[in-house]
Each structure stands twice: as structure tokens, then as C-alpha cells.
N, CA, C and O atoms as a Tripos MOL2 file, in Angstrom:
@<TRIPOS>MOLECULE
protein
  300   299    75     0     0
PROTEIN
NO_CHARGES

@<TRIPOS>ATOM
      1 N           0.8370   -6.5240  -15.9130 N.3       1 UNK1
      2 CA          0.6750   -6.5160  -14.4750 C.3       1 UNK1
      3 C           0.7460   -7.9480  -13.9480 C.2       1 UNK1
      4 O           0.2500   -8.8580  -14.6120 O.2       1 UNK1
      5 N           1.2360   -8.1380  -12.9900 N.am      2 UNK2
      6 CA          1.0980   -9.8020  -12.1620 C.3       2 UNK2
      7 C           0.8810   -9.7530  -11.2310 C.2       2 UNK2
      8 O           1.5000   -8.9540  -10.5290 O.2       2 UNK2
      9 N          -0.1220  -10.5760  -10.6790 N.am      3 UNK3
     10 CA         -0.7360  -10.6410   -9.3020 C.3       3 UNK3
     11 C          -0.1580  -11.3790   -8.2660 C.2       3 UNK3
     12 O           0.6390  -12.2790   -8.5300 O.2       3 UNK3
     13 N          -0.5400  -11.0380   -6.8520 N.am      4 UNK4
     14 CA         -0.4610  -11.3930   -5.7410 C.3       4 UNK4
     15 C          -1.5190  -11.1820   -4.6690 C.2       4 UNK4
     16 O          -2.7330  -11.3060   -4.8260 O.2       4 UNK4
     17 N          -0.8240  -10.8180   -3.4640 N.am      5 UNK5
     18 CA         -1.8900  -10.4630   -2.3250 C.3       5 UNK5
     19 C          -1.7940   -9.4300   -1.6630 C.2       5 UNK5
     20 O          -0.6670   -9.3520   -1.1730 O.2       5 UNK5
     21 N          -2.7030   -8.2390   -1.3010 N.am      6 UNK6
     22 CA         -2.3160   -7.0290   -1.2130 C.3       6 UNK6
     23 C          -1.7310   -6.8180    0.3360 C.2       6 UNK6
     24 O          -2.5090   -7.4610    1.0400 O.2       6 UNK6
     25 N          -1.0170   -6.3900    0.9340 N.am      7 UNK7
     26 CA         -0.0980   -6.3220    2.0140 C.3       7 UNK7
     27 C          -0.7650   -6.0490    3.2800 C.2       7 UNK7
     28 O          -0.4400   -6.3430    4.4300 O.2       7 UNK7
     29 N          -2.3760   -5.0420    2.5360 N.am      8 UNK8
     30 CA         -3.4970   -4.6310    3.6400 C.3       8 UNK8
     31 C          -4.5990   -5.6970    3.7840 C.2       8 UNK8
     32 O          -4.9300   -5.9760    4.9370 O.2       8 UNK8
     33 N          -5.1110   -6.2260    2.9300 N.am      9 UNK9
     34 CA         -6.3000   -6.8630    3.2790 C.3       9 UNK9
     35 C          -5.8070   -8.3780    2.8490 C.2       9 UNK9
     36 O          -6.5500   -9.2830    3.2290 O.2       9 UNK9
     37 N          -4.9270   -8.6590    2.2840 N.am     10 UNK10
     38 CA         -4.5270  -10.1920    1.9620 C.3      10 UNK10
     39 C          -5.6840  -10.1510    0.2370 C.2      10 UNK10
     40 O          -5.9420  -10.8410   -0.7490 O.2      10 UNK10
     41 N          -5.8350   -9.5490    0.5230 N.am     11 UNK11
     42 CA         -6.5210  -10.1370   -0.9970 C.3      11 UNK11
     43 C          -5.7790  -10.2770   -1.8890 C.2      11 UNK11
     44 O          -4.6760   -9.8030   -2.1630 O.2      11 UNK11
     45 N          -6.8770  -11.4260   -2.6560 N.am     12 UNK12
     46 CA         -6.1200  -10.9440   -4.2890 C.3      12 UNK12
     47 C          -5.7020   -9.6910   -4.9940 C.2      12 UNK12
     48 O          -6.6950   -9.1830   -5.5130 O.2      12 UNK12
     49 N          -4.6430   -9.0170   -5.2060 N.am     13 UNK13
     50 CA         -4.2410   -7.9300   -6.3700 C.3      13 UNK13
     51 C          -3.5610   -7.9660   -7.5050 C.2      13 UNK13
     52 O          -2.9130   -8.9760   -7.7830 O.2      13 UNK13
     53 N          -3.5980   -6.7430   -8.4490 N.am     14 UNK14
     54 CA         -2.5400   -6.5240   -9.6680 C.3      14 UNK14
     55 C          -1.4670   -5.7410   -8.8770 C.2      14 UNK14
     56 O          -1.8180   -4.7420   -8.2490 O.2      14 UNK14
     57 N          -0.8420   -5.9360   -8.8740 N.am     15 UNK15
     58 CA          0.7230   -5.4790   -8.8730 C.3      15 UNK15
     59 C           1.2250   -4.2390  -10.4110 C.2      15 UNK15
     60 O           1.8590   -4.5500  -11.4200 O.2      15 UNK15
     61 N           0.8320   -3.3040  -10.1570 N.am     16 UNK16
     62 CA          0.8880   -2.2760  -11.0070 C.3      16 UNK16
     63 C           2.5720   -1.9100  -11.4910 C.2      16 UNK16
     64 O           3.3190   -1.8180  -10.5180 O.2      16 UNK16
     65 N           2.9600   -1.7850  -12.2770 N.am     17 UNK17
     66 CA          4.4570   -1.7130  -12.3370 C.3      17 UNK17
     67 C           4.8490   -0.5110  -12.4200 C.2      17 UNK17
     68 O           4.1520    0.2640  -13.0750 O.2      17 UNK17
     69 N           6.1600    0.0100  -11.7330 N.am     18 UNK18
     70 CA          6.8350    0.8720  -11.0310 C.3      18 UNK18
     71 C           8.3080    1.3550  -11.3270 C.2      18 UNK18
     72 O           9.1350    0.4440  -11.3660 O.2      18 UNK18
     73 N           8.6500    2.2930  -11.4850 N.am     19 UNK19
     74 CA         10.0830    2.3220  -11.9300 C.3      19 UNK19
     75 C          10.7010    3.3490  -10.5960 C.2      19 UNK19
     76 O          11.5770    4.1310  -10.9670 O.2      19 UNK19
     77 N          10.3350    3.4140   -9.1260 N.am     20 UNK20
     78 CA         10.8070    3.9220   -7.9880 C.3      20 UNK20
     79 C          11.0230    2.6200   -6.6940 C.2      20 UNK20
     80 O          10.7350    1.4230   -6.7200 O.2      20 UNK20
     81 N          11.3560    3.0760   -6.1260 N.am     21 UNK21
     82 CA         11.5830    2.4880   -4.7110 C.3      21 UNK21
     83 C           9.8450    2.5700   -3.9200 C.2      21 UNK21
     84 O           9.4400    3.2010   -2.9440 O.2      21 UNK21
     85 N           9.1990    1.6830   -4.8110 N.am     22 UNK22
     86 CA          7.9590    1.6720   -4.1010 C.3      22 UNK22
     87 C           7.2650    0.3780   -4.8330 C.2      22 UNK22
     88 O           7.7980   -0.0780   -5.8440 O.2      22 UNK22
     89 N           6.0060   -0.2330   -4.2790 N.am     23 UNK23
     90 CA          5.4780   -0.9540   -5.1000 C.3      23 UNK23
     91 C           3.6770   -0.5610   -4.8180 C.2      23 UNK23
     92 O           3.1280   -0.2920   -3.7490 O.2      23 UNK23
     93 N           3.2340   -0.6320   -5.8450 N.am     24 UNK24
     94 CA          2.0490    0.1810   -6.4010 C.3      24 UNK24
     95 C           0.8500   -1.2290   -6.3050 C.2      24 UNK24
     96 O           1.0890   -2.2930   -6.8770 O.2      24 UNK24
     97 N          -0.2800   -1.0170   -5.5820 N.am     25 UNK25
     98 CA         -1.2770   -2.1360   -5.6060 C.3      25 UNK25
     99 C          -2.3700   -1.2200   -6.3110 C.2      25 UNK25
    100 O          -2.6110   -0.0130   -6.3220 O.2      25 UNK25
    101 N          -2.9810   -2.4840   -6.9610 N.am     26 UNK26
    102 CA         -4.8670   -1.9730   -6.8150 C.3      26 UNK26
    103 C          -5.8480   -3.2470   -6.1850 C.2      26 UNK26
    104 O          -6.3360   -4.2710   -6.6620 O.2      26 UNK26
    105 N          -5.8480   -2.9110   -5.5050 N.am     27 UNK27
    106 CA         -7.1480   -3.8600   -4.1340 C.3      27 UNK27
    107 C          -8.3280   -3.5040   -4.6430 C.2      27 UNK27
    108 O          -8.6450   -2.3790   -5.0300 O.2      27 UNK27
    109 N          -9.3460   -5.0340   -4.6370 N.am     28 UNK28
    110 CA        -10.6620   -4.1710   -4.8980 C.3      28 UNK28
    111 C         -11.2140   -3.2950   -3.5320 C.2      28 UNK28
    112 O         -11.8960   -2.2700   -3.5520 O.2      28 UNK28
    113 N         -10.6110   -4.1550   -2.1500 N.am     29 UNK29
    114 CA        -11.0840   -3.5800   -0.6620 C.3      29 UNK29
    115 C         -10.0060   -2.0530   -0.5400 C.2      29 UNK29
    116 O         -10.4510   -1.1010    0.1020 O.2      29 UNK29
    117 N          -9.3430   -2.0040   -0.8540 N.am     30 UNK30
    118 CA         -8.5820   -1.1200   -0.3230 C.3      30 UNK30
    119 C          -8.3640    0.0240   -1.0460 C.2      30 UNK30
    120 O          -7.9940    1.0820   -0.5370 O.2      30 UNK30
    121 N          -8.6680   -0.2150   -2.6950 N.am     31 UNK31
    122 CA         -8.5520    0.8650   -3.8380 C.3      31 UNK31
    123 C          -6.6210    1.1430   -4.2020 C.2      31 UNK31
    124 O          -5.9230    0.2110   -3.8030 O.2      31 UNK31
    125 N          -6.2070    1.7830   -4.5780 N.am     32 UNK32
    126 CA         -4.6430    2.2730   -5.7190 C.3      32 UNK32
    127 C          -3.8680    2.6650   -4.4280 C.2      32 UNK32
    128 O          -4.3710    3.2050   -3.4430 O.2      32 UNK32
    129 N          -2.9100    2.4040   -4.5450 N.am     33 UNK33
    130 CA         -2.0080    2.2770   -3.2540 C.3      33 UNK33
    131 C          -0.7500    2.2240   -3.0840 C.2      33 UNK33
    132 O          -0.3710    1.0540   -3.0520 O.2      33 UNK33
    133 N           0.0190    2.9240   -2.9680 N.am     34 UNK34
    134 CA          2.0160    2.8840   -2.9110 C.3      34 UNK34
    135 C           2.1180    2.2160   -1.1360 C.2      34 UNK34
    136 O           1.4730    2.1420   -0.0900 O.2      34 UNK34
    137 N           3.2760    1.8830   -1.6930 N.am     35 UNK35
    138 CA          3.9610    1.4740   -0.2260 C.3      35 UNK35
    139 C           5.4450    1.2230   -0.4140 C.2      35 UNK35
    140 O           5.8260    0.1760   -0.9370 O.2      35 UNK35
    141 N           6.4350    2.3130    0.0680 N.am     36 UNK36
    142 CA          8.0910    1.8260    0.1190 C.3      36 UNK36
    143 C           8.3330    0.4080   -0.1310 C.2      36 UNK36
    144 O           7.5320   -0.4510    0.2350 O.2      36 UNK36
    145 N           9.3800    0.1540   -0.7240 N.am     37 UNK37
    146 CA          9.9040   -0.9300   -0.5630 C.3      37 UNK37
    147 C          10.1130   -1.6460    0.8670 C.2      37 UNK37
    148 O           9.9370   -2.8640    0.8430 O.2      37 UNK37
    149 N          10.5150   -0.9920    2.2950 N.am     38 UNK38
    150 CA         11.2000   -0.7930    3.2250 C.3      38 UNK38
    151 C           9.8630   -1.5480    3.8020 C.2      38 UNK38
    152 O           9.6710   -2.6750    4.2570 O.2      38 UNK38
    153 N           8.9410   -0.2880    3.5510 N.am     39 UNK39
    154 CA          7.3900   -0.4080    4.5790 C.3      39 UNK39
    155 C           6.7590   -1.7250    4.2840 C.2      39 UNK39
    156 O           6.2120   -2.4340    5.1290 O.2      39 UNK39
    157 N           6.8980   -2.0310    2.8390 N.am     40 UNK40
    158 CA          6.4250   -3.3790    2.6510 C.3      40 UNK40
    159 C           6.7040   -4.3910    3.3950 C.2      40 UNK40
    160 O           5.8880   -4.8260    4.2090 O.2      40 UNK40
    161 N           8.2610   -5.0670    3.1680 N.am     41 UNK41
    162 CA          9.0670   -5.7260    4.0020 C.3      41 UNK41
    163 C           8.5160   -5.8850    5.7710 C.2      41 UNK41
    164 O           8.8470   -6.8620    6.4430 O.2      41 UNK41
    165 N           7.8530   -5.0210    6.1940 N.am     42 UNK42
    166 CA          7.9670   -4.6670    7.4370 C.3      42 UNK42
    167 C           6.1970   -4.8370    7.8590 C.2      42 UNK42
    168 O           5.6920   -5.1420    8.9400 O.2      42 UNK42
    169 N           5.7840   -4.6260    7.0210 N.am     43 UNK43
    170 CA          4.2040   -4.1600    6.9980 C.3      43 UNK43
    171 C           3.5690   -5.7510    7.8110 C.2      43 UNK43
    172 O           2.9830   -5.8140    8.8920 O.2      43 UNK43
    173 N           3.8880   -6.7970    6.9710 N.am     44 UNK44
    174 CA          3.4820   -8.4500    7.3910 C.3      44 UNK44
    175 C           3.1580   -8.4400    8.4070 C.2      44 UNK44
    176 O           2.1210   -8.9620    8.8160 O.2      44 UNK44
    177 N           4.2420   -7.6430    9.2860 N.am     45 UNK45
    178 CA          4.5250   -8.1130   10.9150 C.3      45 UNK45
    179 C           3.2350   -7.4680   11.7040 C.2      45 UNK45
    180 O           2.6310   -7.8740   12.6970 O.2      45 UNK45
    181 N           3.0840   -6.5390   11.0460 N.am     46 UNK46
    182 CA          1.9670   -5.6970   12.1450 C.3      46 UNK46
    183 C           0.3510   -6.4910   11.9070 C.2      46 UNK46
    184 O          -0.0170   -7.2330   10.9960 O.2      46 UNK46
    185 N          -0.2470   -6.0850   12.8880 N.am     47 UNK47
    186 CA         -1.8600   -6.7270   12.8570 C.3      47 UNK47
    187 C          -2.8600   -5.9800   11.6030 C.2      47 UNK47
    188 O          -2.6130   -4.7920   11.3940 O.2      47 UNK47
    189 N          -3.9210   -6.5960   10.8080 N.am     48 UNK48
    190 CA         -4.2030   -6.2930   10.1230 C.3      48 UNK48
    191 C          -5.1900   -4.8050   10.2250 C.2      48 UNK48
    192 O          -5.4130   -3.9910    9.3290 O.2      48 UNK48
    193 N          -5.5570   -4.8040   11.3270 N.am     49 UNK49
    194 CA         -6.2250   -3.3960   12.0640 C.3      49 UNK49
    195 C          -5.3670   -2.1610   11.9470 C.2      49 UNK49
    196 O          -5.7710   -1.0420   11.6280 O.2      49 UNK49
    197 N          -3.9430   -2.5610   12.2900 N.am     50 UNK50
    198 CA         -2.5260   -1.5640   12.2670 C.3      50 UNK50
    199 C          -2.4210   -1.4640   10.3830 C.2      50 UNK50
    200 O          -3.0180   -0.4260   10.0990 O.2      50 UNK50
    201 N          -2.1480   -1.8180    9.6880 N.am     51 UNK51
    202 CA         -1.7680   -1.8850    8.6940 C.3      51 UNK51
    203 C          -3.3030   -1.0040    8.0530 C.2      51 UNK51
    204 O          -3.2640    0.1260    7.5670 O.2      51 UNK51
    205 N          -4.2540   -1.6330    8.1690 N.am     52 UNK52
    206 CA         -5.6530   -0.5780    8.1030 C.3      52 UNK52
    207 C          -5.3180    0.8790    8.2240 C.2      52 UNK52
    208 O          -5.4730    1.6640    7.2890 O.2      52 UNK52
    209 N          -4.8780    1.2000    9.3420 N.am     53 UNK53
    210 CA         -4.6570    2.9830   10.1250 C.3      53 UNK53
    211 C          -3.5600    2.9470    9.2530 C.2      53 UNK53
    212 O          -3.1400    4.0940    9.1040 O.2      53 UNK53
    213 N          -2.8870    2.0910    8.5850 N.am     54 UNK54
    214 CA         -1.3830    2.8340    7.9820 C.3      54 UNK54
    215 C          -1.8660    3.4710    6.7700 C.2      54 UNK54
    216 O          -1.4510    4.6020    6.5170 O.2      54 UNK54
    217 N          -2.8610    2.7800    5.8210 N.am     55 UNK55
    218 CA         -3.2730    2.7730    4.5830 C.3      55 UNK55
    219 C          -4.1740    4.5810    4.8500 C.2      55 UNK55
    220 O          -4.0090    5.5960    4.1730 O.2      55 UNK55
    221 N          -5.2060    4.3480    6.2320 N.am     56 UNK56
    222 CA         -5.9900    5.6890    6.3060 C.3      56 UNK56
    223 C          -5.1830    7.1490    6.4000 C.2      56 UNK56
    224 O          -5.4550    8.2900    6.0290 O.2      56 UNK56
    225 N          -3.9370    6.4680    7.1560 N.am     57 UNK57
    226 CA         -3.3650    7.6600    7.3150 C.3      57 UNK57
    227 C          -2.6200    8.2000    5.7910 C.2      57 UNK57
    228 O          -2.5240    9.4070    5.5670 O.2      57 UNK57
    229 N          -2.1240    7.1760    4.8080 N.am     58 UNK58
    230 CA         -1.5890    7.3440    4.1020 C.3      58 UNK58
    231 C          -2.7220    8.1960    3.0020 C.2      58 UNK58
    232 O          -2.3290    9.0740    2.2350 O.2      58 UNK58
    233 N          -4.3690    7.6890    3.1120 N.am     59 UNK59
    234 CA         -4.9470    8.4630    2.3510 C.3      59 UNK59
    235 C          -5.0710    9.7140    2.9640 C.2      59 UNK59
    236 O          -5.0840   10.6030    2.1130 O.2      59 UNK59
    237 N          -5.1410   10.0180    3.8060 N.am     60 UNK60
    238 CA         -5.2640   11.3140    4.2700 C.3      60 UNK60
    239 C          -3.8810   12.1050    4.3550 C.2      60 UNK60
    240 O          -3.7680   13.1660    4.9690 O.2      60 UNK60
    241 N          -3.0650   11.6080    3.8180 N.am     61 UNK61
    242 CA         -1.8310   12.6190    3.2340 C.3      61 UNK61
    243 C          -1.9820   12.8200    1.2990 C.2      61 UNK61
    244 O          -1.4110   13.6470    0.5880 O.2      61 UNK61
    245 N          -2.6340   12.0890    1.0350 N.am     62 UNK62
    246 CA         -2.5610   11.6850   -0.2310 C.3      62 UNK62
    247 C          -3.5270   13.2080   -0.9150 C.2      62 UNK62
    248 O          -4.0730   13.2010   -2.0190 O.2      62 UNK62
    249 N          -3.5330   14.0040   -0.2670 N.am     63 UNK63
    250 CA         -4.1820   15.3910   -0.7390 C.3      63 UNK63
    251 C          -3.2110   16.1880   -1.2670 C.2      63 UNK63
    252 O          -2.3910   16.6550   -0.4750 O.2      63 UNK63
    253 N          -3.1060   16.4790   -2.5510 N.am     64 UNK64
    254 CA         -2.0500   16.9500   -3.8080 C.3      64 UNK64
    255 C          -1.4790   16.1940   -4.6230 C.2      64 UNK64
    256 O          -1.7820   15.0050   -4.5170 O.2      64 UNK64
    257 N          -0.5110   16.5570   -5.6690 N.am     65 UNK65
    258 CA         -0.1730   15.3590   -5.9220 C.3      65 UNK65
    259 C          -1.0040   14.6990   -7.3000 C.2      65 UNK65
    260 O          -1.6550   15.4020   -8.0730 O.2      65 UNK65
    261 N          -0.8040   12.8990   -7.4650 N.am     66 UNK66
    262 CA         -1.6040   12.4210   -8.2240 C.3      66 UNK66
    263 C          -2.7660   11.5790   -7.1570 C.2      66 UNK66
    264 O          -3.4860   10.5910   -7.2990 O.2      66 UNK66
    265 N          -2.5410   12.4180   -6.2000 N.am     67 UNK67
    266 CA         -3.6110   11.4570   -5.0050 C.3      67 UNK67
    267 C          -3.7380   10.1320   -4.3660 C.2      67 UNK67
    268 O          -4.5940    9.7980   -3.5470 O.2      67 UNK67
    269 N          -2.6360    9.3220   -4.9150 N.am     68 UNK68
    270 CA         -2.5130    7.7030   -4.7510 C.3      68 UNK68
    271 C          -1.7080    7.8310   -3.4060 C.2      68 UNK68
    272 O          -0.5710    8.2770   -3.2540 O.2      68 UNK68
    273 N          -2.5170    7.3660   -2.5350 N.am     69 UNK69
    274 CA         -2.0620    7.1020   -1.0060 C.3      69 UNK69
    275 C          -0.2850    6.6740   -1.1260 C.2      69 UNK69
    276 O           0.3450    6.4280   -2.1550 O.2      69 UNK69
    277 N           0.0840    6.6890   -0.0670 N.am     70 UNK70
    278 CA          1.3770    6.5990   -0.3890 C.3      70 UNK70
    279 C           2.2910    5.7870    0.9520 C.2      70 UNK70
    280 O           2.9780    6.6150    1.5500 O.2      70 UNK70
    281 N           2.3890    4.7120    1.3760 N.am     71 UNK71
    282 CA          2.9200    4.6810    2.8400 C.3      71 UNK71
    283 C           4.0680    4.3210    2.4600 C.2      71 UNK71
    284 O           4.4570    3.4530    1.6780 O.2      71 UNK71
    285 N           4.7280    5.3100    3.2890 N.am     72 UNK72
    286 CA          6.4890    5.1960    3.5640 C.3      72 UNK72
    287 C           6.9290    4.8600    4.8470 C.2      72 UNK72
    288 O           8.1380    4.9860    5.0430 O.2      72 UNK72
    289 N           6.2060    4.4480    5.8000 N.am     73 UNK73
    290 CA          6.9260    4.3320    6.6340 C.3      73 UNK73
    291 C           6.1180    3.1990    7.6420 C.2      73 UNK73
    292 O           5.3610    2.5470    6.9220 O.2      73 UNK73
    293 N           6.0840    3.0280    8.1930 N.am     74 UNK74
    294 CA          4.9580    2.3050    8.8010 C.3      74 UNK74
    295 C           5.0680    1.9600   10.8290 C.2      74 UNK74
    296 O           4.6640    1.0790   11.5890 O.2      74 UNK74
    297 N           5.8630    3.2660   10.9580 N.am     75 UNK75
    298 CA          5.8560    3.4970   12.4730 C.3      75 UNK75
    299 C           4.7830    4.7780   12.7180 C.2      75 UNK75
    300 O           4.5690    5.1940   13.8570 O.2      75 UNK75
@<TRIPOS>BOND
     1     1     2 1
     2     2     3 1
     3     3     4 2
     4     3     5 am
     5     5     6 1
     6     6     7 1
     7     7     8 2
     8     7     9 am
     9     9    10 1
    10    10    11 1
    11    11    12 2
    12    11    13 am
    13    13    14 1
    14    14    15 1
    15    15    16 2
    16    15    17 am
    17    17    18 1
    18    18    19 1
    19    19    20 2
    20    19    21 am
    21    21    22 1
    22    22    23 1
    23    23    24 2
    24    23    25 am
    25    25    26 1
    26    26    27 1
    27    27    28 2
    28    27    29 am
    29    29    30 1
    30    30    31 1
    31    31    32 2
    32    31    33 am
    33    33    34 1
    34    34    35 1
    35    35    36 2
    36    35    37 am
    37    37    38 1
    38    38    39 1
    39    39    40 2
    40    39    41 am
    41    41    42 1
    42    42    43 1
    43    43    44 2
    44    43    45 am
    45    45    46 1
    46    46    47 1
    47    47    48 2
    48    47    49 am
    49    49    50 1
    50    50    51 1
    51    51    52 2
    52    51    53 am
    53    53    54 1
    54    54    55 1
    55    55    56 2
    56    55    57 am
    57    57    58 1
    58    58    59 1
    59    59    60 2
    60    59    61 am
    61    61    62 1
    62    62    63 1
    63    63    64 2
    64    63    65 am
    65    65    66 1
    66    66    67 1
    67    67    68 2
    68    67    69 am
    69    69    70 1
    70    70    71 1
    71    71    72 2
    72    71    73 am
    73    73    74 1
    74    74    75 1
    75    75    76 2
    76    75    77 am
    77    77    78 1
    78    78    79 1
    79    79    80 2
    80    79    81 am
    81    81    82 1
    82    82    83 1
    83    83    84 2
    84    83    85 am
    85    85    86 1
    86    86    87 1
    87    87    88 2
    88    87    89 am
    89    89    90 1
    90    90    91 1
    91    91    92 2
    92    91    93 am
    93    93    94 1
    94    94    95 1
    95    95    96 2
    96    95    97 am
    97    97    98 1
    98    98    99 1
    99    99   100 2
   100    99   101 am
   101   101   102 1
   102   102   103 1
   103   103   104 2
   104   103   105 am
   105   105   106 1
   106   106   107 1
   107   107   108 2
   108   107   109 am
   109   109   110 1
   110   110   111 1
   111   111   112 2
   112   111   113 am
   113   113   114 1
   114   114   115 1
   115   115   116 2
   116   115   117 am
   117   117   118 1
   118   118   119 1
   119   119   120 2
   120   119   121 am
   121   121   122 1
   122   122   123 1
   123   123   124 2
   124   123   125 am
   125   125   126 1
   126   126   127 1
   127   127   128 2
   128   127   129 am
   129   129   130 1
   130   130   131 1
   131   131   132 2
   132   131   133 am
   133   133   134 1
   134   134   135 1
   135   135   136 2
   136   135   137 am
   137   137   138 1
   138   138   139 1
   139   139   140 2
   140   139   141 am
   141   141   142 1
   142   142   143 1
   143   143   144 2
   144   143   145 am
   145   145   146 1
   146   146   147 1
   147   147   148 2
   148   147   149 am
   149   149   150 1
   150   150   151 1
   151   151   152 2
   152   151   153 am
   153   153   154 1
   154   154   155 1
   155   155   156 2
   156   155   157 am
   157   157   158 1
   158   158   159 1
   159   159   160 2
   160   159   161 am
   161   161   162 1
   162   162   163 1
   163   163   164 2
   164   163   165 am
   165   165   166 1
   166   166   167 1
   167   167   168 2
   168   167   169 am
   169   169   170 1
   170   170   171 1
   171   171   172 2
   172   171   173 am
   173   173   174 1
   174   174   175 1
   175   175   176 2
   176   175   177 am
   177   177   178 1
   178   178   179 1
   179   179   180 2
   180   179   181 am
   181   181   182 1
   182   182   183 1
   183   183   184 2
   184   183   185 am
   185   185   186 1
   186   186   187 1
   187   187   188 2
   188   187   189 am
   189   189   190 1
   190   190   191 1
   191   191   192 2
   192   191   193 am
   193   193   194 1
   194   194   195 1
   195   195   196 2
   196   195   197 am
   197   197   198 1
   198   198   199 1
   199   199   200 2
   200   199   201 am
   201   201   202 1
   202   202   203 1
   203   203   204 2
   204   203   205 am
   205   205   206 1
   206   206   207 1
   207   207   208 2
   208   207   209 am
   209   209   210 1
   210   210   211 1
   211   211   212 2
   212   211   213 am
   213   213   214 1
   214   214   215 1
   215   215   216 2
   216   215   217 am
   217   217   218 1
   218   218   219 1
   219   219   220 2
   220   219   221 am
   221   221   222 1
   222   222   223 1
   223   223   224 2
   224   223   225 am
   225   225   226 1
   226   226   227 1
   227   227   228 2
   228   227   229 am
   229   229   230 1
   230   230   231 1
   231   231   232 2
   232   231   233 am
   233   233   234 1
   234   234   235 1
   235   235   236 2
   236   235   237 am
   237   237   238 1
   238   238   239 1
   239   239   240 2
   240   239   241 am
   241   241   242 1
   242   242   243 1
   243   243   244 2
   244   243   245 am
   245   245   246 1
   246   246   247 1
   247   247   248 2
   248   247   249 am
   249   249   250 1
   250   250   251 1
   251   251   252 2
   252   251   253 am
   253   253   254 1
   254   254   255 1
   255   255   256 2
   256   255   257 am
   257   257   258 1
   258   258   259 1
   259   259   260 2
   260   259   261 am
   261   261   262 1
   262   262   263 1
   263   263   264 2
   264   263   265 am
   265   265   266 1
   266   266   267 1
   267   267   268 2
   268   267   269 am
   269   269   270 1
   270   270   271 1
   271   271   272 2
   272   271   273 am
   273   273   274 1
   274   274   275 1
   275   275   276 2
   276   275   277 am
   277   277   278 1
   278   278   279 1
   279   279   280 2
   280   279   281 am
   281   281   282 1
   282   282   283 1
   283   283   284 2
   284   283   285 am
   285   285   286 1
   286   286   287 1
   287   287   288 2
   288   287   289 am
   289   289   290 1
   290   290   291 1
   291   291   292 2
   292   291   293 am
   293   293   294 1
   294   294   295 1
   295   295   296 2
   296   295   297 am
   297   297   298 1
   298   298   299 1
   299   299   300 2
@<TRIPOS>SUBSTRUCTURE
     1 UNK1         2 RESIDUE 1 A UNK
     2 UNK2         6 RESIDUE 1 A UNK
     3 UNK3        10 RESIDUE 1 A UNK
     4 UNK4        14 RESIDUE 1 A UNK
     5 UNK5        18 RESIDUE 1 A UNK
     6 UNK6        22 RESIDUE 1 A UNK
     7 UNK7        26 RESIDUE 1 A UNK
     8 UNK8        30 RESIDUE 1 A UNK
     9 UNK9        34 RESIDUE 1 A UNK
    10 UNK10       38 RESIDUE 1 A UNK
    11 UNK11       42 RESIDUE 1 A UNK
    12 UNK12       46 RESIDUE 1 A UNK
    13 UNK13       50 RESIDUE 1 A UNK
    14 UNK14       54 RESIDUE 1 A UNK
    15 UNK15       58 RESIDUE 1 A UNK
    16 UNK16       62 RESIDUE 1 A UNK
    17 UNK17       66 RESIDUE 1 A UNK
    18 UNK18       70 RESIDUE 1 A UNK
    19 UNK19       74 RESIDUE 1 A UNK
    20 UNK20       78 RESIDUE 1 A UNK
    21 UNK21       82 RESIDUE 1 A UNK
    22 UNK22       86 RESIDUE 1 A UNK
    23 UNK23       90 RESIDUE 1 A UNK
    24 UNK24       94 RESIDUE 1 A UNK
    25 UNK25       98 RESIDUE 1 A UNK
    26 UNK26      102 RESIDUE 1 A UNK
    27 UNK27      106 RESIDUE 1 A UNK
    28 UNK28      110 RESIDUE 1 A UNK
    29 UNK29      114 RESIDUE 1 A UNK
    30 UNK30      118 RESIDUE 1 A UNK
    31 UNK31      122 RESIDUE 1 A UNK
    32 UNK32      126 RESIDUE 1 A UNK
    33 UNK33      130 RESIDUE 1 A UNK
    34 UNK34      134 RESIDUE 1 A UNK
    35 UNK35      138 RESIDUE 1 A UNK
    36 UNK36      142 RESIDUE 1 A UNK
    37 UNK37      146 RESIDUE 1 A UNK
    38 UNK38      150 RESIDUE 1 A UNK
    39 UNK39      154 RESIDUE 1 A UNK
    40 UNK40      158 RESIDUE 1 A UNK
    41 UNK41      162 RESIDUE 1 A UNK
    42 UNK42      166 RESIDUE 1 A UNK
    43 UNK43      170 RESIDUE 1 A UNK
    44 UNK44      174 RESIDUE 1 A UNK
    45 UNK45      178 RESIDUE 1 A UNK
    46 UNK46      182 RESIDUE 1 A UNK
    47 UNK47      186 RESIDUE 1 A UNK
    48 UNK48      190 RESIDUE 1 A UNK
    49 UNK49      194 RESIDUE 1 A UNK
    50 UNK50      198 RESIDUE 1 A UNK
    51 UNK51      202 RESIDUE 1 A UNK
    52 UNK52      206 RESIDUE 1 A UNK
    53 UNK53      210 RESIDUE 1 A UNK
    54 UNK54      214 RESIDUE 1 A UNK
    55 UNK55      218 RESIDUE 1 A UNK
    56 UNK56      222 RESIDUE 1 A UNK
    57 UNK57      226 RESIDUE 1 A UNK
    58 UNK58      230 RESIDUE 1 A UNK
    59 UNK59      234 RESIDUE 1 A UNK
    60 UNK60      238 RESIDUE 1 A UNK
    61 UNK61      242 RESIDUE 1 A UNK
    62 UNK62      246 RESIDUE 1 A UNK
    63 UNK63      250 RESIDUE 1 A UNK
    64 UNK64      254 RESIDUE 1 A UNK
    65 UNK65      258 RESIDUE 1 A UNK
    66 UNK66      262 RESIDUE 1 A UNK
    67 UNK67      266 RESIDUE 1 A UNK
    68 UNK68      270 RESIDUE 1 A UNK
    69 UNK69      274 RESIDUE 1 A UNK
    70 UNK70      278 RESIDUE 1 A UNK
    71 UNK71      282 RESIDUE 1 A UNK
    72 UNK72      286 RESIDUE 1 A UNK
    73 UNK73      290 RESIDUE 1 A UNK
    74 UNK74      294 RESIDUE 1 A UNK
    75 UNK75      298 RESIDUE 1 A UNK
């Protein structure tokens, strides 16, 4: 795994490795986490409050499945 900073809270993270069009965090603030390639790229721009509601909404789809929140999109 190699670290960086997680896209939601700026923290320190592991960078979990991935073999899709996504990249996979574990935050200690934010917990296991997908985000598109696309959404990533894009995510920076928004305020950290916005990017917050992206992550909630993404857990609250994250019901089925292997449960790991998932944001694809970030409009």
C-alpha cells in the first residue's frame, strides 16, 4: 500500500490497491472508501463540507454489495 492524503478530509491515508477504474482509501476520519477515477480528479475543487455529503451519500448507497461506499460521480 502507499500513502497519501485522503480526497475527503486531507488526511493522511493508505492507498489500498485496485485493479478497476476507481481508487480505494482507508481514512482513519472517514473509514474504506472508493471513488472513480473521474470523481477524484474533480473532487479537489469542491468545498470540504461538499465532498463530506458526497462520501454520506455514497455510504448510504453502499447497502448490498461488499458495503464499501462508493462515489462515482460527484454532481
Amino acid at each position: 500500500m502507499t500513502s497519501t492524503t485522503c480526497p475527503i478530509s486531507d488526511e493522511p491515508v493508505e492507498v489500498i490497491p485496485t485493479v478497476g477504474d476507481y481508487a480505494e482509501f482507508d481514512c482513519p476520519s472517514c473509514g474504506r472508501f472508493r471513488i472513480s477515477r473521474t470523481a477524484l480528479k474533480l473532487v479537489a475543487k469542491r468545498s470540504r463540507r461538499r465532498r463530506e455529503t458526497l462520501l454520506d451519500k455514497a455510504r448510504a448507497d453502499a447497502q448490498g454489495g461488499d458495503g464499501i461506499p462508493f462515489i462515482r460521480n460527484i454532481f
